[in-house]
C-alpha positions in Angstrom: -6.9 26.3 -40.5 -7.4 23.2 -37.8 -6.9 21.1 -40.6 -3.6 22.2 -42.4 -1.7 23.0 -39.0 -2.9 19.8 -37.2 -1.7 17.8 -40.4 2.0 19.8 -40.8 2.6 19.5 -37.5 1.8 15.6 -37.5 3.6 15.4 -40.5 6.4 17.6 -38.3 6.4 15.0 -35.3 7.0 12.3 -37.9 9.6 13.7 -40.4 11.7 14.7 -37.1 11.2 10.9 -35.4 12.9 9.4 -38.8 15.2 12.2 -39.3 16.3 11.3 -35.9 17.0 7.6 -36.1 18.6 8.6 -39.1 21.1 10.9 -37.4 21.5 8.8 -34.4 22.1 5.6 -36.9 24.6 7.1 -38.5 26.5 8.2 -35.1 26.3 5.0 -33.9 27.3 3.4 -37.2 30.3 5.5 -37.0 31.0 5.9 -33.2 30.8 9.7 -33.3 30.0 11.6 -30.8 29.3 14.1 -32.1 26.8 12.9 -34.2 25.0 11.5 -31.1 24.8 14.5 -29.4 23.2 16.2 -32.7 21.0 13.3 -32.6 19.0 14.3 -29.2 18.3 17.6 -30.6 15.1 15.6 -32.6 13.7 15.1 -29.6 12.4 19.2 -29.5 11.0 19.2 -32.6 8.9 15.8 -32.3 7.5 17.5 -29.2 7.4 20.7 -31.2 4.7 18.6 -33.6 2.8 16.8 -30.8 1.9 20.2 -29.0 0.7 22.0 -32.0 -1.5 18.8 -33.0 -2.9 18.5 -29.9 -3.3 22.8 -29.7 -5.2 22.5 -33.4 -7.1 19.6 -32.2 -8.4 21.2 -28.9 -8.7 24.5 -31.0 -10.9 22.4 -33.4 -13.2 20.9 -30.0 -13.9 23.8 -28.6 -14.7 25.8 -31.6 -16.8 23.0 -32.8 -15.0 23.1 -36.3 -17.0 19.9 -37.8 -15.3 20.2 -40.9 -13.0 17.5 -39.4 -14.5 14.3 -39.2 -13.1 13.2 -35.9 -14.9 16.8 -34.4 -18.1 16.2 -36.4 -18.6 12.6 -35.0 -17.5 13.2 -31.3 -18.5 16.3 -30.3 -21.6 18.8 -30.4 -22.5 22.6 -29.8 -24.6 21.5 -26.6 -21.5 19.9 -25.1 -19.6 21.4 -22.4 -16.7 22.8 -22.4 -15.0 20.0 -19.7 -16.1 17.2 -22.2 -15.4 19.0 -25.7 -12.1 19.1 -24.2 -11.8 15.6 -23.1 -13.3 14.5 -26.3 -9.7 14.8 -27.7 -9.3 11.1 -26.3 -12.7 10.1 -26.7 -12.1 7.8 -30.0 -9.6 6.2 -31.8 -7.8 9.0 -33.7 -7.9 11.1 -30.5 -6.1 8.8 -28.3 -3.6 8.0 -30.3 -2.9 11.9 -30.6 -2.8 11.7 -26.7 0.0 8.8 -26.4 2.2 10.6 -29.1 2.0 13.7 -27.0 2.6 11.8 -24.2 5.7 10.1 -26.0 7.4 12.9 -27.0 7.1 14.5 -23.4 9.2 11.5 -22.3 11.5 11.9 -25.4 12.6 15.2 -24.7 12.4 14.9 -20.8 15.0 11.7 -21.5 16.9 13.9 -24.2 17.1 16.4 -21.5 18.2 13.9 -18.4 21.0 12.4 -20.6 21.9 15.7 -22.3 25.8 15.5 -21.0 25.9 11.8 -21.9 24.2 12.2 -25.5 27.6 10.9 -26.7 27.4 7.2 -25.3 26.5 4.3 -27.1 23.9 2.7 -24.8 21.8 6.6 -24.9 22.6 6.4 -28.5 20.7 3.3 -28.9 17.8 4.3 -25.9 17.0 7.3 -27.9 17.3 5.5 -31.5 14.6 3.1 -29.8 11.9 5.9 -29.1 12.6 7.6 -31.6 11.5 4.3 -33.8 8.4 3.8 -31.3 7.5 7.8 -32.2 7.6 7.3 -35.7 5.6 4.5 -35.7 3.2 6.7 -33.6 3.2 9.3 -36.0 3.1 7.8 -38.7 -0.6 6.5 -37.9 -1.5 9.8 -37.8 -0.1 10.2 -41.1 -1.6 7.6 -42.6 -4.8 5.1 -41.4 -5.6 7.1 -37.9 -5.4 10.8 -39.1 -6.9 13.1 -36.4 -7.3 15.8 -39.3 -8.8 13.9 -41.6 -11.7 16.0 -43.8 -15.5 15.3 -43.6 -16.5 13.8 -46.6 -19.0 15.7 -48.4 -21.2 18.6 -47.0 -19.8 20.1 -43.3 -22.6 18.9 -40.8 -23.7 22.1 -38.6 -23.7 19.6 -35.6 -22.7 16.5 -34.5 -23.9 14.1 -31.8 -21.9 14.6 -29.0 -18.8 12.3 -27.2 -20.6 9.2 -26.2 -23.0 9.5 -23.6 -20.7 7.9 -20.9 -18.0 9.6 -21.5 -19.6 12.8 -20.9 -21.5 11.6 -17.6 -18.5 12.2 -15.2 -15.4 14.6 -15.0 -12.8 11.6 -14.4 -13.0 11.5 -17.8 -10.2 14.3 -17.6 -8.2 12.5 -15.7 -8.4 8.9 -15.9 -6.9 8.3 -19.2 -4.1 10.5 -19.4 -3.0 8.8 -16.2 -3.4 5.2 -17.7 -1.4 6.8 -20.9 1.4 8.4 -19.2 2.0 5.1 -17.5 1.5 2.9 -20.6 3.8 5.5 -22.7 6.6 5.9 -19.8 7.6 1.9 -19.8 9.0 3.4 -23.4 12.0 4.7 -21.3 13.0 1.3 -19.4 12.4 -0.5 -22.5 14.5 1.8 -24.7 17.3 1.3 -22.4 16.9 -2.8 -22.1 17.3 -2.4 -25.8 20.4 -0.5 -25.6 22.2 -2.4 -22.8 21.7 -5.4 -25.3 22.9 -4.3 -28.2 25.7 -2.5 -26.8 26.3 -5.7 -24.3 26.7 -3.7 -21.2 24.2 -6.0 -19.3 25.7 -4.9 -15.8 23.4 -3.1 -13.0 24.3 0.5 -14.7 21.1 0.9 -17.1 18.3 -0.5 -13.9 19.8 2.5 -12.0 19.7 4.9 -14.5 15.7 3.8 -15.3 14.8 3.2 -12.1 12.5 6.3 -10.9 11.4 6.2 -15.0 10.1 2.7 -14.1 8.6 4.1 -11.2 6.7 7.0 -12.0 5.2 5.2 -15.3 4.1 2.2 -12.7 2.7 4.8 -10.0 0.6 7.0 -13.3 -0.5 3.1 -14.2 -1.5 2.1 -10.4 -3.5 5.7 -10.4 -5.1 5.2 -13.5 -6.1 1.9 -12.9 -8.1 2.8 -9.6 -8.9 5.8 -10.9 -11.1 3.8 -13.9 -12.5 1.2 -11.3 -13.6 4.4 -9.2 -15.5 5.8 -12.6 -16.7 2.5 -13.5 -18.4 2.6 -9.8 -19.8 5.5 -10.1 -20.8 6.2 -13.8 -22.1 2.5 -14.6 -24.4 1.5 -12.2 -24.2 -2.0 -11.4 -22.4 -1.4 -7.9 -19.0 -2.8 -9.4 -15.6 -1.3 -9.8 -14.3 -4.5 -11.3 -15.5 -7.4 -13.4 -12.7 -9.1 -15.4 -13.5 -7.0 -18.4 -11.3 -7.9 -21.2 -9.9 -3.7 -21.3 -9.8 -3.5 -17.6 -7.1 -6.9 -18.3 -5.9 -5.2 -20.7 -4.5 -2.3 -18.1 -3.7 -4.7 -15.5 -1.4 -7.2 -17.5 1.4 -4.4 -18.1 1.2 -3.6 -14.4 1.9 -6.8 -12.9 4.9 -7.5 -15.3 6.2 -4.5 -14.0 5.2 -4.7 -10.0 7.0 -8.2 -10.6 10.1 -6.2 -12.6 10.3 -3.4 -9.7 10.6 -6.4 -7.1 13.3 -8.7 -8.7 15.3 -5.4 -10.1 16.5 -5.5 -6.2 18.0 -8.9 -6.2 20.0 -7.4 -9.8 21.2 -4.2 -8.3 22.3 -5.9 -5.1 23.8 -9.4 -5.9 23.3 -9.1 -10.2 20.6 -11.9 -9.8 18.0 -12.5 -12.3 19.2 -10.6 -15.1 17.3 -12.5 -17.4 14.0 -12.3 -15.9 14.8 -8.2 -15.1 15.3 -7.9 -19.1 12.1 -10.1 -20.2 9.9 -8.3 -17.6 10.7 -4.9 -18.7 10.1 -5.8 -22.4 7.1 -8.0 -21.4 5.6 -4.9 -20.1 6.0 -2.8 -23.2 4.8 -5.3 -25.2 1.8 -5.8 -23.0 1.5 -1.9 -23.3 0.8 -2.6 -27.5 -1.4 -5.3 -26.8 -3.7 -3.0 -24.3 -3.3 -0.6 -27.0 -4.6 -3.6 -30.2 -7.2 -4.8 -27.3 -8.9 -1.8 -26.9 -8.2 0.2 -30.2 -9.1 -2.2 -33.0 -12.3 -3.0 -32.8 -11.5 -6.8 -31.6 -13.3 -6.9 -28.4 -17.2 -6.5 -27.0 -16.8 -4.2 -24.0 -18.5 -1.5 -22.2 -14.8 0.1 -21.9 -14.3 -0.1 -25.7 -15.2 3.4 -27.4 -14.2 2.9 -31.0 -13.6 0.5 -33.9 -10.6 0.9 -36.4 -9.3 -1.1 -39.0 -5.8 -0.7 -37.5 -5.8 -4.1 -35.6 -3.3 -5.5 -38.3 -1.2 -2.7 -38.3 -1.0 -2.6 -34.2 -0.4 -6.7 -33.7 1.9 -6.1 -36.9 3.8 -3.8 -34.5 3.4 -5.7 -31.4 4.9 -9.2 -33.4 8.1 -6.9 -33.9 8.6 -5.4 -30.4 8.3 -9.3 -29.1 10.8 -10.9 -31.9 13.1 -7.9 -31.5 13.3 -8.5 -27.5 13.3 -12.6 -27.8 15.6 -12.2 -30.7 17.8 -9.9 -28.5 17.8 -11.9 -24.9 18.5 -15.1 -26.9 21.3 -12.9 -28.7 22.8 -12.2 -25.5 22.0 -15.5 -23.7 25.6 -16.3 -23.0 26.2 -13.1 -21.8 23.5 -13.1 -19.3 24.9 -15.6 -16.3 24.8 -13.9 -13.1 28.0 -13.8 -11.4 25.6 -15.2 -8.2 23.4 -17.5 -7.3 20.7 -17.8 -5.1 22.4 -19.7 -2.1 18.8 -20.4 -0.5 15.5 -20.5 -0.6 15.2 -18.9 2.4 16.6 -15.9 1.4 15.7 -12.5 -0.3 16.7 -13.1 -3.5 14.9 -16.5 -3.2 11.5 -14.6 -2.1 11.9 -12.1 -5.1 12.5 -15.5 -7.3 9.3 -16.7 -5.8 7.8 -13.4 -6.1 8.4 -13.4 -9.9 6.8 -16.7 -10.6 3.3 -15.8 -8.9 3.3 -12.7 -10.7 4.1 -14.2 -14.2 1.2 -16.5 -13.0 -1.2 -14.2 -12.3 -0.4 -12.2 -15.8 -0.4 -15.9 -17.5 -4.3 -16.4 -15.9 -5.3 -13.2 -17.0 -4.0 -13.6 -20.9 -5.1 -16.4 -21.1 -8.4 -15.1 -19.9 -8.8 -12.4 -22.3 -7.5 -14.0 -25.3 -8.9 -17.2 -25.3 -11.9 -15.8 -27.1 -10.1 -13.9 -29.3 -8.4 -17.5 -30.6 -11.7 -19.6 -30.8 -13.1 -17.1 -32.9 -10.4 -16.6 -35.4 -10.3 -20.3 -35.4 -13.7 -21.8 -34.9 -15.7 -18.6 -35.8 -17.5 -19.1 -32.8 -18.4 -17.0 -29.9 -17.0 -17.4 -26.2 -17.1 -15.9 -22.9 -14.6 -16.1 -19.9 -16.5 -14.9 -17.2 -15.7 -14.2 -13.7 -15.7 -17.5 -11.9 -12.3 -18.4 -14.3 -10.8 -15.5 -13.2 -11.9 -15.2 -9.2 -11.0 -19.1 -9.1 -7.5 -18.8 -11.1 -6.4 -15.6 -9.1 -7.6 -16.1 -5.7 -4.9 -18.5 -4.3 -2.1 -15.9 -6.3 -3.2 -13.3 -5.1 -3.9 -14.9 -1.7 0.4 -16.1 -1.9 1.2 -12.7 -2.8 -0.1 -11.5 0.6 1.6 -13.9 2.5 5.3 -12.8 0.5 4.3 -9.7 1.0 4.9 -9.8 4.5 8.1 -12.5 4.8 9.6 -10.9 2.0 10.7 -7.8 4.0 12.5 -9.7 6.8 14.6 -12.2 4.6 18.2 -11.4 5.0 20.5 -11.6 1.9 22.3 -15.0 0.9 20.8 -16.8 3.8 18.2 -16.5 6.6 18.0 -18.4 9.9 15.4 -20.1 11.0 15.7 -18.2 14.7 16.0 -14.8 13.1 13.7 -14.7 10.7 11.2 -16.4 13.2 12.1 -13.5 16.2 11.3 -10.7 13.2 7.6 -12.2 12.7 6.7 -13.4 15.6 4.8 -9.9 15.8 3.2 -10.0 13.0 1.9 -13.5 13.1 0.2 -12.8 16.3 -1.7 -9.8 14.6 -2.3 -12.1 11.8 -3.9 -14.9 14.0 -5.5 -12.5 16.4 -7.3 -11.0 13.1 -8.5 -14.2 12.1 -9.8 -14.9 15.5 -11.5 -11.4 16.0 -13.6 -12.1 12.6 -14.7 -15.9 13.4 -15.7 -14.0 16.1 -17.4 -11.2 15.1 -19.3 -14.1 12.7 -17.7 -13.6 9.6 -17.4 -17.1 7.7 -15.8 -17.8 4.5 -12.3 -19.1 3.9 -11.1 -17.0 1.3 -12.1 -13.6 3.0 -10.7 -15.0 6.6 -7.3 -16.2 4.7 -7.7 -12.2 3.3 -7.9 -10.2 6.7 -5.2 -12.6 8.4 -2.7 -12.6 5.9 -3.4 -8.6 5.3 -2.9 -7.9 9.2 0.3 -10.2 8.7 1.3 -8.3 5.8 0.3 -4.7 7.2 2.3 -5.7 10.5 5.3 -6.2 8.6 5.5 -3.7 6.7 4.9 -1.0 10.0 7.7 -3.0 12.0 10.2 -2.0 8.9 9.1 1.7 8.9 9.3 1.5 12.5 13.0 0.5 12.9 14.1 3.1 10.0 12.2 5.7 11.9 13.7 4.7 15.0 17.4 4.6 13.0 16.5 7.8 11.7 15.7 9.3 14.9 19.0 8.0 16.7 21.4 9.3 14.3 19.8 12.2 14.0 17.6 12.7 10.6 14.4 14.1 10.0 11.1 12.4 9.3 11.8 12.9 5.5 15.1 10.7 5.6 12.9 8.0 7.3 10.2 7.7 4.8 11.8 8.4 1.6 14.0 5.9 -0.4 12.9 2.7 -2.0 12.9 0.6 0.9 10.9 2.8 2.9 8.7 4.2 0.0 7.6 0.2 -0.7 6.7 -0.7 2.7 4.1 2.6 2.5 3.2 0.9 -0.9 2.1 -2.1 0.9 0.5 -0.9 3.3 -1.7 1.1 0.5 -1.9 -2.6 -1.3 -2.8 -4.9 1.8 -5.2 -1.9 2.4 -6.9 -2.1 -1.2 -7.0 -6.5 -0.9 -8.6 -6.1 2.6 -11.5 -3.9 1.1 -11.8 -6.3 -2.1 -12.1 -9.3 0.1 -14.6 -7.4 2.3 -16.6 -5.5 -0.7 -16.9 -8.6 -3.3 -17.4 -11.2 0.1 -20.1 -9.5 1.7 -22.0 -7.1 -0.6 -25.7 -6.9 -0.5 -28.1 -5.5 -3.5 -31.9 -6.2 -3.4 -34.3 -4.1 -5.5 -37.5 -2.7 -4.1 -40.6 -1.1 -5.1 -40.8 2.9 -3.4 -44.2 4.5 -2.5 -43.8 8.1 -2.2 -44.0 9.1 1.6 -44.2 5.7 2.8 -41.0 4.6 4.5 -39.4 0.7 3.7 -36.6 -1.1 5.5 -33.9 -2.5 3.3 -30.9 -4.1 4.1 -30.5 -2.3 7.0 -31.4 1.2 6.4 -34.9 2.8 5.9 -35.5 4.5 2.6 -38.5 7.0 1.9 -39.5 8.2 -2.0 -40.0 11.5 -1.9 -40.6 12.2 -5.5 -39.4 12.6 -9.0 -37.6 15.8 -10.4 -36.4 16.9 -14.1 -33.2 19.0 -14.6 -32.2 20.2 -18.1 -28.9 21.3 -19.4 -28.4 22.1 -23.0 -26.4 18.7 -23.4 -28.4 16.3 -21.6 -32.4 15.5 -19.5 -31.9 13.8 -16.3 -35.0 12.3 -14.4 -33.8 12.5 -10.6 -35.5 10.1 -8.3 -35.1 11.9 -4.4 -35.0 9.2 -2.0 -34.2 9.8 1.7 -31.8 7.3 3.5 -31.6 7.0 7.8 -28.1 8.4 8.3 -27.5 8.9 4.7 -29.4 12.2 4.1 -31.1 12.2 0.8 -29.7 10.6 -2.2 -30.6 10.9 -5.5 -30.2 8.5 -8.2 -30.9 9.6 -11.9 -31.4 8.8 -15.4 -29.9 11.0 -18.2 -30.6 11.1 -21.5 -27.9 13.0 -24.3 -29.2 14.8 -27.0 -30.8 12.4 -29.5 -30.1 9.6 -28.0 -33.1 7.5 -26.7 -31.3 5.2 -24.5 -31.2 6.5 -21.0 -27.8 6.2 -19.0 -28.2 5.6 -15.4 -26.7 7.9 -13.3 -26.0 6.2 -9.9 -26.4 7.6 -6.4 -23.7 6.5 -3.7 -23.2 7.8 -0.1 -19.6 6.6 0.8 -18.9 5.5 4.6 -15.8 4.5 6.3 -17.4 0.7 6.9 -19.7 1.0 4.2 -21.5 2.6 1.3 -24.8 3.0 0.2 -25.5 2.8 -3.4 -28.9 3.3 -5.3 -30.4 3.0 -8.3 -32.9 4.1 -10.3 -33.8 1.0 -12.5 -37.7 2.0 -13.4 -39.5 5.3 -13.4 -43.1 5.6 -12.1 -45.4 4.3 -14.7 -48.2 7.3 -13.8 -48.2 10.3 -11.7 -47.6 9.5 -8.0 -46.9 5.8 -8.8 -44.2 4.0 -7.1 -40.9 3.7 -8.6 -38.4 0.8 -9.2 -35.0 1.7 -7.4 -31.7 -0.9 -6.7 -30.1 -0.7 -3.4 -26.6 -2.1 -2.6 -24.4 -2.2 0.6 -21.0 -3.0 0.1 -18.3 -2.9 2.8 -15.5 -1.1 3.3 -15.3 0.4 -0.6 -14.1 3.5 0.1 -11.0 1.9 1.4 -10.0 1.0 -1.7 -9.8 4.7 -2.8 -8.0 6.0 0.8 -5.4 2.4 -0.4 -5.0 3.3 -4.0 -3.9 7.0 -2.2 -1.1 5.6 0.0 0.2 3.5 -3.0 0.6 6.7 -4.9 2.3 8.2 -1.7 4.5 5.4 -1.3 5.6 5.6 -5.1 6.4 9.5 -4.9 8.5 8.6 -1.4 10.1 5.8 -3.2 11.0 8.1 -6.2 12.1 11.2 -4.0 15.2 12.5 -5.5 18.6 11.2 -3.9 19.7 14.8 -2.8 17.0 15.1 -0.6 17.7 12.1 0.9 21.6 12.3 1.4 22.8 13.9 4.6 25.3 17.4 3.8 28.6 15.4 2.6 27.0 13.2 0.5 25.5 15.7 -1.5 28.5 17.8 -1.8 30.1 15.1 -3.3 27.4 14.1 -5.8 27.2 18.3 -6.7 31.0 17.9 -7.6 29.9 14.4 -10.0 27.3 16.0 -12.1 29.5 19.1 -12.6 32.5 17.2 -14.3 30.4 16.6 -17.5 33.0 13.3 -18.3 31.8 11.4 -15.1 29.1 9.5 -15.0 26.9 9.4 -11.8 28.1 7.0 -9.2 32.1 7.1 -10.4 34.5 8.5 -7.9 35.4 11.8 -8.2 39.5 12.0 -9.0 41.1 12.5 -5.6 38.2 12.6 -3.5 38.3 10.0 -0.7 35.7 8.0 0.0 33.8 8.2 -2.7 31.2 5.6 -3.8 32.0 3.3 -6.2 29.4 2.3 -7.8 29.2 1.7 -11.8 26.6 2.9 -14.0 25.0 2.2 -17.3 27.2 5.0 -19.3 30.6 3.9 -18.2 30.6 0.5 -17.5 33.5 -2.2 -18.6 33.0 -4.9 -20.5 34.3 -7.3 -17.9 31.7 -5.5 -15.3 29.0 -6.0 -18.4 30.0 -9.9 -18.9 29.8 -10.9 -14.7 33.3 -11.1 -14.3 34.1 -7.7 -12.0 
């Protein structure tokens, strides 16, 4: 039963997806409507399909139904519940189950948003565009990467199990469906890039109508990302959260195209700046999205983060080479069309930061492609095997990364068109001082090192910033007579809490990776040792059993710590044990142990790694505030407008032939702003 409704309702998701850029070709081929509009409906049953795969595919997990082969090679009768679940994205097949879910969520929550406006051109061609993206989704699952696929020959009556480290910590659960639903959302933005150049309205219009799209994908990408370095620190054992691994790149590249595209979409909005470079970032970051997806999917790379092999690396950079002709192909199309009706007037300005701001970003993703592909090149050319380790990479990204702080905090104080020298000077005279008094305070306390100095400075400078701008909207607020809420929320407001969360997380990389300790030491039981700082004292060895998995526990007690107790597990048949670290967090620093070698005879000492790093659990409390500056930054424009404001925008969205942002007919004082759906072609071309 799995099998036959897991297959018609792949086979549903993909009919629908064509059938839909059918319909939605032919309305745009005719300039109906009409047809449009009948177009969106597509969107329901694609989603239709991707729940009822995904609800035969869990069915299949948790029933342990190993007539599928995907079930019979990643999951077991011993294994729990959680993880039988979260085995759906455990593999290849699986996953790509889990972004086809995830894209037809966004299709229908788009089809939904832009319901009244199904009609325009520019939806038209947003929703033909992932529409295309789902089919080609789908149709993996119909064809090379079928979830549903049959065991061949006689049904096994078990199978071994998720791999072990998948299955050794419940982030499993959440980590990847938060690094999909950020991948999958850049879709959206994409979608609409697409439309606004085919349809040549390349105004501001289509940037506000993607903008919180853009944002929650990037927020679900931030989260996902910390949320993997977080397992890796606490499932792998080496004391790490992040070592240049080419899948943790992989994740990374799509977010700094789009932290760079969220920046310099201001200077378009505002002045119609950087159109060009607002289009190739957005695209850049889908495409980088497909390459993730080849990195980690095909088989291609060597990493600990890798968790299948498929032979669908052809098919995937097949896919990837048309996303990146079709966008080239379109900007170059367009090219003419492009000019901003502005310039930047000076470099001292804050479209000449967010200029700036671009090029270290597209440097930083330039260091870390060229990084991760490198190898891939020598080996399809030379057959032989490279690594690019970490020194490339700290070397490389240090100084960027190190810049980026510093235009982090300037940025915010730039005037538009042109800043003086006095002003600008008068709004950071503050947050110099807390930048050199940090410096000082450090040298003083006797921390060396240039980098990590350059770090805390430049972060205090950064962080100072950021609080005098939240300050002076508070204080705005507060004198006009608004709430907290109006303070905080908005995109102004919502990025300076984002970077505070981000000078928060570089402060405790510069701190963790600078001035970590690890040592390993040989335990006696009962007879306390001194190690970096802290007295340990072996108390003994203990066994706990589970029906999925033997752990050997190691109980060792630490001064101020309380006891910890590092492990190593072994999963049903497999003889390799997986080390299950031990960490005691602490607001300056954590305590991590090991257990790297068990007593060789009864009583006998025991082998365990200890590490101190500063400051790590910082990263976790930064990553936080980044989410909580995102969600503030994306807070819904009615519950930021005072009374009038949202009368008037009630009386917009109930005329179903306005778009949002046109004045309402006879209503004074209305904005008059343009958007994407009903914007002229002069506005489109620069000349309005």
């Amino acid at each position: 039963m799995n099998e036959a409704l897991g297959r018609s309702a792949v086979l549903l998701g993909f009919l629908a997806a064509l059938a839909g850029m059918g319909v939605v070709g032919v309305g745009l081929a005719r300039h109906k409507a009409s047809i449009l509009r009948q177009g969106g409906l597509y969107a329901g049953l694609i989603l239709l399909g991707a729940l009822v795969a995904t609800g035969a595919m869990e069915h299949a997990l948790i029933t342990h139904d190993f007539s599928l082969a995907y079930v019979a090679a990643n999951n077991s009768r011993e294994t729990p519940l959680l993880f039988s679940i979260t085995g759906m994205w455990s593999a290849l097949q699986g996953s790509i189950l889990l972004w086809a879910l995830i894209l037809a969520g966004y299709a229908a929550a788009m089809g939904w948003k832009f319901r009244r406006r199904a009609g325009d051109p520019l939806v038209g061609w947003a929703t033909f565009t992932v529409y295309a993206v789902a089919a080609f989704f789908f149709g993996l699952m119909v064809g090379p990467a079928n979830p549903f696929a049959p065991v061949k020959g006689p049904v096994p009556v078990d199978g071994p199990g998720p791999n072990p480290l998948l299955q050794n910590n419940p982030l499993v659960v959440i980590h990847p469906p938060m690094l999909y639903l950020g991948f999958v959302g850049f879709t959206v933005p994409f979608a609409f890039a697409v439309g606004a150049l085919v349809t040549g309205r390349l105004g501001e219009g289509w940037l506000v109508e993607t903008r919180r799209w853009t944002l929650f994908a990037w927020g679900f990408l931030s989260a996902g990302i910390v949320l993997g370095a977080w397992w890796s620190y606490q499932v792998l054992g080496w004391g790490g959260f992040w070592a240049w691994d080419p899948v943790e790149n992989a994740a990374f590249l799509p977010w700094l195209t789009a932290t760079a595209y969220l920046h310099s979409v201001v200077a378009q909005e505002r002045r119609g700046l950087l159109r060009v470079w607002n289009l190739s970032l957005v695209m850049a970051t889908f495409c980088l999205t497909i390459l993730a997806t080849f990195l980690t999917r095909s088989g291609v790379l060597q990493s600990v983060h890798a968790f299948s092999n498929s032979n669908l690396g052809p098919v995937l950079i097949g896919f990837l080479g048309v996303a990146v002709a079709a966008s080239v192909g379109l900007i170059g199309w367009r090219g003419d069309r492009l000019r901003a009706p502005a310039r930047v007037d000076s470099a001292l300005s804050r479209e000449g930061g967010f200029l700036v701001n671009n090029l270290l970003f597209a440097a930083f993703a330039f260091v870390v492609l060229l990084g991760t592909v490198f190898p891939l090149f020598v080996q399809a050319l030379d057959n032989r095997s490279l690594t690019v380790g970490r020194p490339y990479f700290d070397t490389m990204t240090t100084p960027i990364g190190l810049a980026l702080l510093f235009f982090m905090a300037i940025g915010p104080v730039l005037s538009w068109k042109r800043s003086s020298p006095a002003v600008l000077g008068s709004r950071l005279v503050l947050p110099a001082w807390a930048g050199v008094l940090t410096v000082l305070g450090c040298a003083l306390a006797g921390i060396r090192g240039l980098a990590p100095l350059l770090a805390f400075g430049l972060g205090a400078f950064a962080a100072t910033t950021a609080l005098r701008q939240l300050a002076h909207s508070v204080r705005a607020q507060a004198t006009s007579g608004r709430g907290l809420w109006r303070a905080l929320t908005g995109r102004t407001n919502g990025g300076m809490v984002v970077h505070l969360g981000v000078v928060v997380i570089g402060v405790a990389l510069a701190a963790s990776l600078s001035f970590g300790h690890r040592t390993q030491v040989q335990l006696s039981r009962g007879r306390p040792t001194r190690v970096l700082g802290h007295t340990l004292t072996y108390q003994g060895t203990h066994t706990k059993v589970t029906p999925a998995r033997s752990e050997l526990v190691a109980d060792v007690a630490v001064s101020g710590r309380g006891v910890l107790r590092p492990g190593i597990s072994q999963f049903g048949t497999d003889a390799q044990g997986i080390g299950s670290p031990s960490v005691s967090p602490g607001w300056r620093s954590d305590v991590y142990l090991t257990f790297d070698g068990p007593a060789q005879h009864k009583g006998g000492p025991v082998l365990i790694g200890v590490i101190v790093q500063p400051l790590v659990s910082w990263l976790w409390i930064g990553a936080a505030i980044v989410v909580l500056g995102t969600a503030l930054a994306a807070a819904p424009r009615r519950l930021q407008a005072p009374p009038g404001r949202r009368r008037e925008e009630r009386a917009r969205d109930a005329s179903p032939d306005l778009a949002p942002g046109l004045p309402v007919p006879g209503r004074r004082g209305a904005p008059a702003g343009v958007s994407a759906m009903a914007e002229a072609p002069r506005t489109a071309e620069g000349g309005a």
